[in-house]
The first five atom37 places (N, CA, C, CB, O) and aatype in JSON, in Angstrom:
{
  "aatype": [20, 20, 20, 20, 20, 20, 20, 20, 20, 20, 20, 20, 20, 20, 20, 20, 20, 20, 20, 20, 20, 20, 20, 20, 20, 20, 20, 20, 20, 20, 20, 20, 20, 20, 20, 20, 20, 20, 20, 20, 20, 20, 20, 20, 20, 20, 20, 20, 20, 20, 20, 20, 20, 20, 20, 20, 20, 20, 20, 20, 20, 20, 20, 20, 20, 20, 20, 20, 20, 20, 20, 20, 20, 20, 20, 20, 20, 20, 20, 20, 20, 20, 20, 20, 20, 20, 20, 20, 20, 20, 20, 20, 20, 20, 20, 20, 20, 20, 20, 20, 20, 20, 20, 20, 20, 20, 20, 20, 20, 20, 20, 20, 20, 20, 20, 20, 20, 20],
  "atom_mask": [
    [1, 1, 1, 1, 1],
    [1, 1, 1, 1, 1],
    [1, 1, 1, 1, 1],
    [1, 1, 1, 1, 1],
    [1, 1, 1, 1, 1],
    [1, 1, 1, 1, 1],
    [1, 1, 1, 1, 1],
    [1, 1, 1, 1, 1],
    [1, 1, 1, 1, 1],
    [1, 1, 1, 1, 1],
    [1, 1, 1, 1, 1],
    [1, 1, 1, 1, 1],
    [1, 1, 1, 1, 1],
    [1, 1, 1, 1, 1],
    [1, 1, 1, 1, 1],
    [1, 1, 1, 1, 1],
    [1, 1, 1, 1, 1],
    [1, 1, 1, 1, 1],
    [1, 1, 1, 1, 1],
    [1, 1, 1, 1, 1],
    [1, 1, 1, 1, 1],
    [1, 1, 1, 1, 1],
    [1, 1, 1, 1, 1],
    [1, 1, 1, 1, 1],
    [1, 1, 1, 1, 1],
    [1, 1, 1, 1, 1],
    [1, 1, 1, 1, 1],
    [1, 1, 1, 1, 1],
    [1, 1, 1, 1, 1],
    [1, 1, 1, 1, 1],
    [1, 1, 1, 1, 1],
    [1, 1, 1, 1, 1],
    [1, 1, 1, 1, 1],
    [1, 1, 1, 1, 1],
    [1, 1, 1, 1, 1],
    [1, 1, 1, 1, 1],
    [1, 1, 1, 1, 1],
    [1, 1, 1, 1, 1],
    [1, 1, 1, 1, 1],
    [1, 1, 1, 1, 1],
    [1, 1, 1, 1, 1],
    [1, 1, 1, 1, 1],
    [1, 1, 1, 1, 1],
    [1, 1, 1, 1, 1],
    [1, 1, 1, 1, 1],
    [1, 1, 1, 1, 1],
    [1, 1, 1, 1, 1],
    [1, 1, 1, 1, 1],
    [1, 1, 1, 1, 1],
    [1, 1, 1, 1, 1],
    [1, 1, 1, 1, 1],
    [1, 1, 1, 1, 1],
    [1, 1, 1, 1, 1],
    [1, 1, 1, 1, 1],
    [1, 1, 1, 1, 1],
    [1, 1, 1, 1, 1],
    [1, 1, 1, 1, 1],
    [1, 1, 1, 1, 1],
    [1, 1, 1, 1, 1],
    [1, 1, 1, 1, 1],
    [1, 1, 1, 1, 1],
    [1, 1, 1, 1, 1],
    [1, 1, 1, 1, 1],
    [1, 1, 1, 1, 1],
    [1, 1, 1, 1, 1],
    [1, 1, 1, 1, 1],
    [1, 1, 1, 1, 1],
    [1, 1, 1, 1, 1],
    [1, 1, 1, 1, 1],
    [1, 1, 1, 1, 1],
    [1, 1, 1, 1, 1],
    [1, 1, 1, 1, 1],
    [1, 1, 1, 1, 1],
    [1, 1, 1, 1, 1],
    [1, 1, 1, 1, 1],
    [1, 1, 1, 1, 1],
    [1, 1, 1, 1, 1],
    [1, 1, 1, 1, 1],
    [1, 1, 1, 1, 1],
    [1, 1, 1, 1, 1],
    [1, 1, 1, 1, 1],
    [1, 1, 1, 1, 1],
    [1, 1, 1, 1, 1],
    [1, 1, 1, 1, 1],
    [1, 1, 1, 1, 1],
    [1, 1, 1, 1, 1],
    [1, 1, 1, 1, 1],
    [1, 1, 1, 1, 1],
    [1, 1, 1, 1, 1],
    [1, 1, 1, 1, 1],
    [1, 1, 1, 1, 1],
    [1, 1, 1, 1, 1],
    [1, 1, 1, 1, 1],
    [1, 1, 1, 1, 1],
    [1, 1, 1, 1, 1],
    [1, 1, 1, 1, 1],
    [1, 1, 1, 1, 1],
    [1, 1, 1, 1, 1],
    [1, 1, 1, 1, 1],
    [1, 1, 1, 1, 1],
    [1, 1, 1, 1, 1],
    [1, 1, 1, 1, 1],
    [1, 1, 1, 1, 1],
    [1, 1, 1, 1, 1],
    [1, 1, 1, 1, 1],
    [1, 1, 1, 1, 1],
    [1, 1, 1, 1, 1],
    [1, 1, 1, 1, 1],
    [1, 1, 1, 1, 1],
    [1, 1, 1, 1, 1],
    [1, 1, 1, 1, 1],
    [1, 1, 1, 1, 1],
    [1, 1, 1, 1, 1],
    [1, 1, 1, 1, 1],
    [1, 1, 1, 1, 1],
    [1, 1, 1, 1, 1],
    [1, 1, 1, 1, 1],
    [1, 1, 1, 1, 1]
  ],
  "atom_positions": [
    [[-7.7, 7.01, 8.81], [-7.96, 8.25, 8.13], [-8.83, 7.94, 6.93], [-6.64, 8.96, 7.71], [-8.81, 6.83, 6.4]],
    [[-9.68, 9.03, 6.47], [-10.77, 8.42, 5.17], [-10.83, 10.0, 4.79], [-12.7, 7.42, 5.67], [-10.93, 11.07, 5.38]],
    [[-10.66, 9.36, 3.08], [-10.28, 10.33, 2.28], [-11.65, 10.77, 1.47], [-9.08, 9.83, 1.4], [-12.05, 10.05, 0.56]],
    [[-12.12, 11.57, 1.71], [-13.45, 12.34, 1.01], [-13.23, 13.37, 0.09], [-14.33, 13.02, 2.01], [-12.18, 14.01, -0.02]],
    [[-14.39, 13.53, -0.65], [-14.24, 14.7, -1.88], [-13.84, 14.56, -2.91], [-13.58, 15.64, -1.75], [-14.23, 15.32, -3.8]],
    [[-12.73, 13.34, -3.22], [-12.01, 13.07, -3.87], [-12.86, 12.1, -5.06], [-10.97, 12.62, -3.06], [-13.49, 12.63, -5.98]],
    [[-12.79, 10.96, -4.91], [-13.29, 10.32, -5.51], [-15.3, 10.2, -5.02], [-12.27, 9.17, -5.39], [-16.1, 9.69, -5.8]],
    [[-15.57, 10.58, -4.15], [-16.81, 10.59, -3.84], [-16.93, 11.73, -2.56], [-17.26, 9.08, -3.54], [-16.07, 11.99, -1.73]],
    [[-18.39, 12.34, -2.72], [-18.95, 13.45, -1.77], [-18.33, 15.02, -2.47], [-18.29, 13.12, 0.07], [-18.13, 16.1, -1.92]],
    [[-18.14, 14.6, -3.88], [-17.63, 16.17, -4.77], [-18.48, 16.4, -5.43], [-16.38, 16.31, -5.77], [-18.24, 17.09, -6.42]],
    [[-19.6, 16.01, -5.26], [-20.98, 15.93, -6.19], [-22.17, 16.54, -4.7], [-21.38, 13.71, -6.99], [-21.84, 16.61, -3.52]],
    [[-23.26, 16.82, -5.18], [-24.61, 16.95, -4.01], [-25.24, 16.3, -5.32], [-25.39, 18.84, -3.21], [-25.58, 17.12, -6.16]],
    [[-25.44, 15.01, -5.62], [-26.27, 14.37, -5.51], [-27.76, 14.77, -5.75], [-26.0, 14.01, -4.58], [-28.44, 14.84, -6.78]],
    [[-27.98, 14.95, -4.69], [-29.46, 15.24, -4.27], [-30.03, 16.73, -5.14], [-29.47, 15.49, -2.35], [-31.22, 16.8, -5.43]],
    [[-29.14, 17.8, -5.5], [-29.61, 18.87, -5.73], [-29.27, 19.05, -7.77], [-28.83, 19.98, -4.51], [-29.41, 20.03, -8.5]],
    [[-28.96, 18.1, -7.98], [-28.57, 17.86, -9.57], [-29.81, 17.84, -10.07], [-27.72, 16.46, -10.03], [-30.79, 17.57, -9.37]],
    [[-29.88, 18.18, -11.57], [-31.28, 17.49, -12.39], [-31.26, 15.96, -12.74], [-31.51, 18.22, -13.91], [-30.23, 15.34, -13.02]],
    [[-32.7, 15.35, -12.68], [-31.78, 13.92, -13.03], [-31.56, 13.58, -14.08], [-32.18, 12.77, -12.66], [-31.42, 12.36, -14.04]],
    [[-31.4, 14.07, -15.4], [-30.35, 13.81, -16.29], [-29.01, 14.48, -15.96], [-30.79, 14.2, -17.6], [-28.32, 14.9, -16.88]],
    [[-28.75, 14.56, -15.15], [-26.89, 14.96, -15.15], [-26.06, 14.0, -13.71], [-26.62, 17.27, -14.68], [-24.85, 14.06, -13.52]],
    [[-27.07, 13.13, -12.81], [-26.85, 12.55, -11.79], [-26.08, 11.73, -12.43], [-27.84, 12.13, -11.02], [-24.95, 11.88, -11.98]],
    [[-26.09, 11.02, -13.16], [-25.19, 9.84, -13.71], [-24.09, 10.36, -14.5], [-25.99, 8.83, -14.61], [-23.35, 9.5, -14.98]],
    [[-23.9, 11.28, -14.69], [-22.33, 12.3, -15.78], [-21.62, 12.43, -14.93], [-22.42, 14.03, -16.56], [-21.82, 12.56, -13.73]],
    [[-20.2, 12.39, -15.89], [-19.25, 13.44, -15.35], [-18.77, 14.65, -15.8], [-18.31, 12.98, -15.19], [-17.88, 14.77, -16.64]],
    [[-19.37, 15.59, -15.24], [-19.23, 17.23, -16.28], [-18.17, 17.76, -15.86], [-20.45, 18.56, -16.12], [-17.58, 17.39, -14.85]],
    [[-17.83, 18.64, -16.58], [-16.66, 19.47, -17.02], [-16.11, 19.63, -15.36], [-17.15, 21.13, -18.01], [-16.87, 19.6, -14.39]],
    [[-14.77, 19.79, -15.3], [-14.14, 19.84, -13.9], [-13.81, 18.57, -13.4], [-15.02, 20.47, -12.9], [-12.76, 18.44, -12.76]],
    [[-14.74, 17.38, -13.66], [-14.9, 16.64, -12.64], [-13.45, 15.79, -12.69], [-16.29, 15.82, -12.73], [-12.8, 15.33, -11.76]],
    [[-13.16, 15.75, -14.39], [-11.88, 15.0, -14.47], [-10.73, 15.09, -13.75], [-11.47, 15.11, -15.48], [-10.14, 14.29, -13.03]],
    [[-10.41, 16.79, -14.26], [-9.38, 17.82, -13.6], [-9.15, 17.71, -11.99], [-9.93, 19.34, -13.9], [-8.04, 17.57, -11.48]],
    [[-10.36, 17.8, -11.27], [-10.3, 17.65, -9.73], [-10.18, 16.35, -9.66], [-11.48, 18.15, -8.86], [-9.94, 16.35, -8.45]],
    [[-10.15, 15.25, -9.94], [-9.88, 13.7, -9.82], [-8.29, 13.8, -9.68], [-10.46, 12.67, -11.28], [-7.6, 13.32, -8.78]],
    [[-7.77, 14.73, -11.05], [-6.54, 14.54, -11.15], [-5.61, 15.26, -9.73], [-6.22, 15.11, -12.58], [-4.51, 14.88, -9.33]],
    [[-6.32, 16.22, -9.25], [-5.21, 17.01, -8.62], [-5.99, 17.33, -7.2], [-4.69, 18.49, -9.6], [-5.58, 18.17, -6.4]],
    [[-7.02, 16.64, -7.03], [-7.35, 17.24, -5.37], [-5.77, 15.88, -4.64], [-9.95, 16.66, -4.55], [-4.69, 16.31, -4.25]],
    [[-6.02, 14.86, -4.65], [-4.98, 13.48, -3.83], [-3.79, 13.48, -4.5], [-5.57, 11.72, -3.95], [-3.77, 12.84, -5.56]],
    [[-2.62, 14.12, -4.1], [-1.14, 13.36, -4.89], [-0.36, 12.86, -3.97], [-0.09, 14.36, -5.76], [-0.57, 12.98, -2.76]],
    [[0.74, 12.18, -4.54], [1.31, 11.55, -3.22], [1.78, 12.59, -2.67], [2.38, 10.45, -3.28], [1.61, 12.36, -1.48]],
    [[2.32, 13.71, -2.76], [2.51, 14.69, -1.62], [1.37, 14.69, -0.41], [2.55, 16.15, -2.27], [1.58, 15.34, 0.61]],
    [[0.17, 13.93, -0.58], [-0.99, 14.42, 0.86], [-0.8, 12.98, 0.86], [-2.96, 15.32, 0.75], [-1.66, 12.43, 1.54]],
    [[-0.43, 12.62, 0.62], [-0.47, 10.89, 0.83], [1.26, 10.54, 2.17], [-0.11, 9.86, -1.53], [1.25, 9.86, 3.2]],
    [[2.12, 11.1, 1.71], [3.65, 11.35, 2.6], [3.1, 12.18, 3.49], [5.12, 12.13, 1.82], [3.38, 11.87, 4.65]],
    [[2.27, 13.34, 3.34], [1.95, 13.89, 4.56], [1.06, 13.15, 5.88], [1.31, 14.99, 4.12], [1.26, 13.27, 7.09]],
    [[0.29, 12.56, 5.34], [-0.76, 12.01, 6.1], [-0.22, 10.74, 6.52], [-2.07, 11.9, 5.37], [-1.01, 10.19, 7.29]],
    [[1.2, 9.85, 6.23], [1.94, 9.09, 6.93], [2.87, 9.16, 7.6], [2.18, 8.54, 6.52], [3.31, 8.25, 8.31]],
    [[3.48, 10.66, 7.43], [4.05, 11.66, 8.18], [3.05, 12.01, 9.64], [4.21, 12.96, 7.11], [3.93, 12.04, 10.5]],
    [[2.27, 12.18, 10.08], [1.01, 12.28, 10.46], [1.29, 11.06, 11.39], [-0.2, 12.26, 9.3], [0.95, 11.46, 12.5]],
    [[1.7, 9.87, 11.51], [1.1, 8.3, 11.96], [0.54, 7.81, 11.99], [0.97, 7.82, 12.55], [0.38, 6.8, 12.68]],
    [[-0.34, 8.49, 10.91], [-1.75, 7.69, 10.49], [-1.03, 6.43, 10.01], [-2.84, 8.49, 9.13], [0.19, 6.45, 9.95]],
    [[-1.92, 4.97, 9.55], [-1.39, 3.29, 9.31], [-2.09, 3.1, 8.29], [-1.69, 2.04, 10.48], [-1.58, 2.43, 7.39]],
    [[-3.68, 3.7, 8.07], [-4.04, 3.42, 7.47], [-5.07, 4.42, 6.68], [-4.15, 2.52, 7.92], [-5.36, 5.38, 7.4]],
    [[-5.68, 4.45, 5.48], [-6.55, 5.49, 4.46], [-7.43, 4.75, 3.72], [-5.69, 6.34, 3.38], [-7.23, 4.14, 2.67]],
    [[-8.52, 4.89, 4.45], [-9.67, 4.59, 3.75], [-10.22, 5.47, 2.33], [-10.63, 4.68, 4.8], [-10.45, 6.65, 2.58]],
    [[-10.41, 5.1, 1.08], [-10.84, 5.38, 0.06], [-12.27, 5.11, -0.47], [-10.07, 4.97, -0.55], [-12.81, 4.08, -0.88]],
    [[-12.72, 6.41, -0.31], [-14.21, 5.93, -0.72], [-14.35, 6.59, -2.53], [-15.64, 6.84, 0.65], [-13.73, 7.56, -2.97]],
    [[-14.91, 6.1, -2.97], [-15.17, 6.54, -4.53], [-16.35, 5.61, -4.83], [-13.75, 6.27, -5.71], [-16.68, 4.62, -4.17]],
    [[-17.16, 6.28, -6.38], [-18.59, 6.01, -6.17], [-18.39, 5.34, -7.62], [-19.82, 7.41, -5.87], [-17.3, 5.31, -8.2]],
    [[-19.72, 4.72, -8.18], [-19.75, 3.95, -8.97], [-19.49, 4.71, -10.09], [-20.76, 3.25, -8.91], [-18.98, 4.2, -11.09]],
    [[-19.79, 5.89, -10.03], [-20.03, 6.61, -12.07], [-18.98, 7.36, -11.53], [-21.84, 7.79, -12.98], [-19.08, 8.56, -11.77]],
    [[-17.99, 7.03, -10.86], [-16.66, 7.41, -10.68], [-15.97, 6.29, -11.37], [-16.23, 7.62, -9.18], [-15.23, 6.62, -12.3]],
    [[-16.06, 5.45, -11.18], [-15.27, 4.52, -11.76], [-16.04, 3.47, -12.89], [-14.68, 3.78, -10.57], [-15.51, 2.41, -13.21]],
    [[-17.05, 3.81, -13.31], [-17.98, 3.37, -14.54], [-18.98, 4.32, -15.25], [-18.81, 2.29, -14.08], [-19.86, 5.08, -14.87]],
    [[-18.41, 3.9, -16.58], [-19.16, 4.94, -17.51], [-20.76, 4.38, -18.02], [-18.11, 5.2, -18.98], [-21.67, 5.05, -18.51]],
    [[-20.73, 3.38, -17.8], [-21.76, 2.24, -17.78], [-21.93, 0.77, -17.79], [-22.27, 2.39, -18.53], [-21.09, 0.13, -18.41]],
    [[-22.75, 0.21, -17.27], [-22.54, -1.03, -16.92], [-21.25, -1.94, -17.17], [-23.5, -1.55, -17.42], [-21.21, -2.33, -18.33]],
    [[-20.34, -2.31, -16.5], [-18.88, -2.71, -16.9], [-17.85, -2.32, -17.74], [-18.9, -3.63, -17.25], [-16.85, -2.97, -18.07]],
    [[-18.26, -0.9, -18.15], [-17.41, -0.19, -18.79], [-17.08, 0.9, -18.42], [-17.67, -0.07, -19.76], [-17.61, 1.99, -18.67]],
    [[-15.6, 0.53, -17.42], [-14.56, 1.33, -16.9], [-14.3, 2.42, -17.27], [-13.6, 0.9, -16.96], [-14.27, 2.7, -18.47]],
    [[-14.05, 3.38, -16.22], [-13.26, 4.41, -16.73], [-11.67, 4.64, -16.77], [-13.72, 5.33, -16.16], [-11.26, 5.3, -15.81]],
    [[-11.01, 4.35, -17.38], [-9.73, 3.85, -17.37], [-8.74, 5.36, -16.64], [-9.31, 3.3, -19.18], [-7.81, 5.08, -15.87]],
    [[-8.9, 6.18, -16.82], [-8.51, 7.41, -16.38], [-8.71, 7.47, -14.64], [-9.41, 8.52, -17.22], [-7.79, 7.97, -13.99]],
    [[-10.0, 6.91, -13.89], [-9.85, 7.29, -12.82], [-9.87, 5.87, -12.15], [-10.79, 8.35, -12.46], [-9.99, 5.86, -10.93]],
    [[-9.78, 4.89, -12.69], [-9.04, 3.48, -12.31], [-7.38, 3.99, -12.17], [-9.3, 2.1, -13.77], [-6.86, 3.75, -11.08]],
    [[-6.73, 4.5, -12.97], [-5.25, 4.82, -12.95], [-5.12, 5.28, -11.68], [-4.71, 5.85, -13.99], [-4.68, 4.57, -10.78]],
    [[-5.62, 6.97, -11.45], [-5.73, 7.21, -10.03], [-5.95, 6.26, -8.97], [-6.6, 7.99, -9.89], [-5.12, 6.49, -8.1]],
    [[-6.62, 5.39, -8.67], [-6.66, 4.52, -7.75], [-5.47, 3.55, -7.88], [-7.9, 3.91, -7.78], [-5.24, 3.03, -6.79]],
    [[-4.6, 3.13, -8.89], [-3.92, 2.4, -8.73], [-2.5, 3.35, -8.66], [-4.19, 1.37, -9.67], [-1.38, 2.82, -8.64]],
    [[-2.69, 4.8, -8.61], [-1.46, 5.61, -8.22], [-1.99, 5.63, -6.84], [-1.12, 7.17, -9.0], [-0.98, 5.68, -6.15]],
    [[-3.27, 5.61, -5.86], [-3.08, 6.13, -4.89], [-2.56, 4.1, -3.99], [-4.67, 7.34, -4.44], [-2.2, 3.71, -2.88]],
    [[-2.77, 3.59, -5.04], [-2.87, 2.25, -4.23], [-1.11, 2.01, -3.73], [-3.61, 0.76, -5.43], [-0.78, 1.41, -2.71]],
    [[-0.06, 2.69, -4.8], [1.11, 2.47, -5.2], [1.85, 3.73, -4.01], [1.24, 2.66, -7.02], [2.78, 3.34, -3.31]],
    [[1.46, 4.85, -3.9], [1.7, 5.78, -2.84], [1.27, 5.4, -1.32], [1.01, 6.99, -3.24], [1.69, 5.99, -0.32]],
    [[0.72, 4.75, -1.32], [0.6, 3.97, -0.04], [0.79, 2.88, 0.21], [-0.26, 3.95, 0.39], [0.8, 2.64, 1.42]],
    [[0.97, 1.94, -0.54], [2.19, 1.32, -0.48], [4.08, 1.61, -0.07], [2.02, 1.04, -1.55], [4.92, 1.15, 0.71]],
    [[4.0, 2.63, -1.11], [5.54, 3.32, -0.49], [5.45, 3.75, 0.86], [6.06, 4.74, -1.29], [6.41, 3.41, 1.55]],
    [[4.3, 4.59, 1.6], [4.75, 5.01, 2.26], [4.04, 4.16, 3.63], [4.73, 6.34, 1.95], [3.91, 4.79, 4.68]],
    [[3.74, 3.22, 3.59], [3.28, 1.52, 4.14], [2.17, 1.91, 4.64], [4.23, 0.58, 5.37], [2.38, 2.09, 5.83]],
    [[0.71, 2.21, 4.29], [-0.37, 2.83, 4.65], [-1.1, 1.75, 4.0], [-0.59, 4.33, 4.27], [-1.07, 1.4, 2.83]],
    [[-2.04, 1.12, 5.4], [-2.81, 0.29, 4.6], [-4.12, 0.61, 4.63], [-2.69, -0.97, 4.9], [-4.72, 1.06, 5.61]],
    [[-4.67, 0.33, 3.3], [-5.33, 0.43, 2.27], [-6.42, 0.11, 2.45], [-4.93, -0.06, 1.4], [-6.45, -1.1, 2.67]],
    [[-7.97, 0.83, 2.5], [-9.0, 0.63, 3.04], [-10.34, 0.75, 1.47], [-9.0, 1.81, 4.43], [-11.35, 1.41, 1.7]],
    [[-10.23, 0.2, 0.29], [-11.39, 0.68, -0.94], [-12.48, 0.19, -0.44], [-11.23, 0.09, -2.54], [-12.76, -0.95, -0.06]],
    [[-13.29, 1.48, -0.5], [-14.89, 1.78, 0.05], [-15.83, 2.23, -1.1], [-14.95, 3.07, 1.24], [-15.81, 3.44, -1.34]],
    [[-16.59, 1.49, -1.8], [-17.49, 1.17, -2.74], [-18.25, 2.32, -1.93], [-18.07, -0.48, -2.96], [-18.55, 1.87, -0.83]],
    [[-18.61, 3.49, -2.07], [-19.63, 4.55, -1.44], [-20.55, 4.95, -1.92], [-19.26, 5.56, -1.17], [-21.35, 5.27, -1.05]],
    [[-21.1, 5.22, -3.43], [-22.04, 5.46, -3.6], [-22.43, 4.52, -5.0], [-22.08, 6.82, -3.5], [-21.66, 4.53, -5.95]],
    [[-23.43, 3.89, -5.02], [-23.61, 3.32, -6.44], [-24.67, 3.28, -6.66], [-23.18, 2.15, -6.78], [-25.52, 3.41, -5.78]],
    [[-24.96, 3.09, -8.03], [-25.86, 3.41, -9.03], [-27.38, 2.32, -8.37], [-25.02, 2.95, -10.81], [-26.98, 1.22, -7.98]],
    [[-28.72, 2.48, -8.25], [-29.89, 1.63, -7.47], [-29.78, 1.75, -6.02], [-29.86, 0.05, -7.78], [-30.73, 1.32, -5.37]],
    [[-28.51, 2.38, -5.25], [-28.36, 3.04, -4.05], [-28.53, 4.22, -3.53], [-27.55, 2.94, -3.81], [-28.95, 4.44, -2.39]],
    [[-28.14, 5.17, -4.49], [-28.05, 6.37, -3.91], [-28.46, 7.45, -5.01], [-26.64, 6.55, -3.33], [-29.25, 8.34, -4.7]],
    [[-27.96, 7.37, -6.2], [-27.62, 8.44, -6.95], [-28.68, 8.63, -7.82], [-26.4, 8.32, -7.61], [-28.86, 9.79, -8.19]],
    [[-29.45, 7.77, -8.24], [-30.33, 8.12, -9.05], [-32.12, 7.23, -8.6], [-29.54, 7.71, -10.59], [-32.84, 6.66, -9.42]],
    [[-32.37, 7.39, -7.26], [-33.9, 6.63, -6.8], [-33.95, 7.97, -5.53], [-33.83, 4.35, -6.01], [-33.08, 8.65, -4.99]],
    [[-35.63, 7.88, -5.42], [-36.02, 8.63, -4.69], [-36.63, 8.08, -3.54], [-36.64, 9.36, -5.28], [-37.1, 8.87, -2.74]],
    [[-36.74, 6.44, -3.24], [-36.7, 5.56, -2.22], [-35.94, 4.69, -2.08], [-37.53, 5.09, -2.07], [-35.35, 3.95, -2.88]],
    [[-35.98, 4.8, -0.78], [-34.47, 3.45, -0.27], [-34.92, 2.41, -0.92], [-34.2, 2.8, 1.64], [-35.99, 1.81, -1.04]],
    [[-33.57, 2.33, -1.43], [-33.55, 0.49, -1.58], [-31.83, 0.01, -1.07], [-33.88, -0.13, -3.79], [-30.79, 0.67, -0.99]],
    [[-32.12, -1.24, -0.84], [-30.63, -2.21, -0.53], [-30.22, -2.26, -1.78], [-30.72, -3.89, 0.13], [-30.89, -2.36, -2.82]],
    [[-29.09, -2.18, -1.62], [-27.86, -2.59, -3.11], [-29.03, -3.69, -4.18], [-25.84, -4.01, -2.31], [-29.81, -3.41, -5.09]],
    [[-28.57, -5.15, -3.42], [-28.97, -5.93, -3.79], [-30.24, -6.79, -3.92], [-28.37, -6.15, -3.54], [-30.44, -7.98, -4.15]],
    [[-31.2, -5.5, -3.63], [-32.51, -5.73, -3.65], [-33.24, -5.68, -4.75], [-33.01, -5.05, -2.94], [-34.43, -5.99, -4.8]],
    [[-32.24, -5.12, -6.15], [-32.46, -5.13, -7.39], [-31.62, -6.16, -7.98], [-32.29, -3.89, -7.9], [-30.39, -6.09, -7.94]],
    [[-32.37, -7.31, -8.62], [-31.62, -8.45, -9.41], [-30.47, -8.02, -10.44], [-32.71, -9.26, -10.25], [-29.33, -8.43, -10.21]],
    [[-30.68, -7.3, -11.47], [-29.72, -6.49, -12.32], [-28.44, -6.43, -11.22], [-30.41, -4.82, -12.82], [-27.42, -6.92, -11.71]],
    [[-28.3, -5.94, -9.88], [-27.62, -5.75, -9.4], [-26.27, -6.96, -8.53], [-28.39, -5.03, -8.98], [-25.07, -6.73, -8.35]],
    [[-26.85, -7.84, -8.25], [-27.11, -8.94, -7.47], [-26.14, -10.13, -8.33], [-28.86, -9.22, -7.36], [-25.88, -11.28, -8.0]],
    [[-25.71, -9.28, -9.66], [-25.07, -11.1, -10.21], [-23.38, -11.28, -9.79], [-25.11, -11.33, -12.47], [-22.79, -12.33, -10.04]]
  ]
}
C-alpha cells in the first residue's frame, strides 16, 4: 500500500509561482498533522495490507540545506511507531527533492548536480 497526499503530491508543483515552490504556506502544517493518524494506519492493517510505503518530499522534511523540520520529522516517527504496533512494514520513499523536481524546468538526475552528490 503507498500513502500519497500526505507528506508528498499535496502540492501541484508545476502550477505554483517560483518563489513559493520551495515554502510551506499556510495549511500545509495543519494537513501534515491530520490527513495520516493511526486510526488509517489500524485500518489499513485491518485491510491485510503487510506493508506502507511513505513517500514525502524534501521541503517536507527540510527547511534548508540540513536544517530539519522537526515538526514533520515527528510525524514520520509517529507514523514509523503506528506501524510498528500494528506490524506493517515500512517502506520511506525520498519522492520529490529539491534539483529534481520542484524547482528546474529541465530534467536532471538527482546526482547530476555536485552540491547534491556529497
Amino acid at each position: 500500500m503507498g500513502i500519497g497526499g500526505w507528506l508528498t503530491n499535496y502540492k501541484r508543483f508545476n502550477v505554483l509561482p517560483d518563489d513559493r515552490k520551495l515554502c510551506l504556506t499556510v495549511g500545509d502544517m495543519e494537513h501534515f498533522a491530520e490527513y495520516i493518524t493511526e486510526k488509517d494506519i489500524r485500518y489499513i492493517a485491518s485491510l491485510g495490507m503487510d506493508h506502507i510505503r511513505l513517500g514525502f518530499d524534501q521541503i517536507v522534511i527540510e527547511e534548508s540545506p540540513f536544517v530539519y523540520r522537526e515538526e514533520t520529522l515527528k510525524h514520520i516517527d509517529n507514523f514509523i511507531s503506528w506501524c510498528k504496533k500494528y506490524k506493517l512494514i515500512i517502506v520511506l520513499n525520498l519522492h520529490k527533492t529539491i534539483e529534481n523536481y520542484c524547482n528546474i524546468k529541465e530534467n536532471m538526475e538527482l546526482l547530476d548536480n555536485e552540491r547534491n552528490a556529497i
